[in-house]
C-alpha positions in Angstrom: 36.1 -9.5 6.3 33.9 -10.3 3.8 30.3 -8.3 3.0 27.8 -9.9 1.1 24.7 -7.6 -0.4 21.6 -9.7 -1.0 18.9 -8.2 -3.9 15.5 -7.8 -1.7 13.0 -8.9 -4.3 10.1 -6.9 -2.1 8.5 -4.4 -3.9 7.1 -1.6 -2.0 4.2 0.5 -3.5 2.7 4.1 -2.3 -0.3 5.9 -3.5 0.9 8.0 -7.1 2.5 4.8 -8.0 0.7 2.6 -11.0 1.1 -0.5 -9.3 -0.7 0.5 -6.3 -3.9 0.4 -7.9 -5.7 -3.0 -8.9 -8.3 -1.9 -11.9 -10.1 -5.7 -13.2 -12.5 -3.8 -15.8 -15.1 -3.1 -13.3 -14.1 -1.6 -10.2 -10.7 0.0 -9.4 -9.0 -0.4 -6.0 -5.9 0.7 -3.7 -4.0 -2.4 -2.6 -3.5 -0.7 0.9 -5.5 1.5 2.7 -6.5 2.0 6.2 -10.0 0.7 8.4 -10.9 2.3 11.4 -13.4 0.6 14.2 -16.6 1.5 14.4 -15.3 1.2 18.2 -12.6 3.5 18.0 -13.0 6.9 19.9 -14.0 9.8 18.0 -11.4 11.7 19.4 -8.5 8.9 17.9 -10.7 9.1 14.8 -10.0 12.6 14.1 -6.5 12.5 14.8 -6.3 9.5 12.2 -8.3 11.5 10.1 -6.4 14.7 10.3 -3.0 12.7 9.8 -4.3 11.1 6.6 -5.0 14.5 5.4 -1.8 16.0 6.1 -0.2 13.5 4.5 1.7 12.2 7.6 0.2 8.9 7.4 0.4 7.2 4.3 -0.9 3.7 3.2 2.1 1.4 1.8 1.8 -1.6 0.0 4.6 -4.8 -0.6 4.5 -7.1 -2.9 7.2 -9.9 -4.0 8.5 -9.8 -7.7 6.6 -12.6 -8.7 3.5 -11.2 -7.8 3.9 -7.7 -9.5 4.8 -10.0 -12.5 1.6 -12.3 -12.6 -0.6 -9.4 -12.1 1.4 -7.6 -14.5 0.7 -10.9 -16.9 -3.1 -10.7 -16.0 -3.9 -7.5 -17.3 
């Protein structure tokens, strides 16, 4: 039997890391975050809140190779 490994070339960021964070001179940004409704129920908000806080959830962003390397190239 033969096992071949293939190279993912997704990159995944996380808040801490540089690469998470677009700066263009003027304004600095996360690339992921999270957006709750204006419809959601306050109750849900606060659990969403309260798990943010904690740490528990986490925003995550993925990026191919080739676009860590042209934004990489832009800067």
């Amino acid at each position: 039997m033969n096992i071949t490994a293939n190279r993912s070339f997704i990159k995944t960021f996380r808040p801490g890391d540089p690469e998470f964070t677009i700066i263009d001179g003027v304004m600095t940004s996360p690339r992921a975050g999270f957006e709750i409704s204006n419809n959601c129920p306050a109750e849900y908000k606060s659990i969403f809140i309260t798990a943010i806080n904690a740490g528990w959830l986490k925003p995550v962003a993925h990026m191919h190779e080739r676009e860590v390397l042209i934004s990489g190239l832009a800067r």
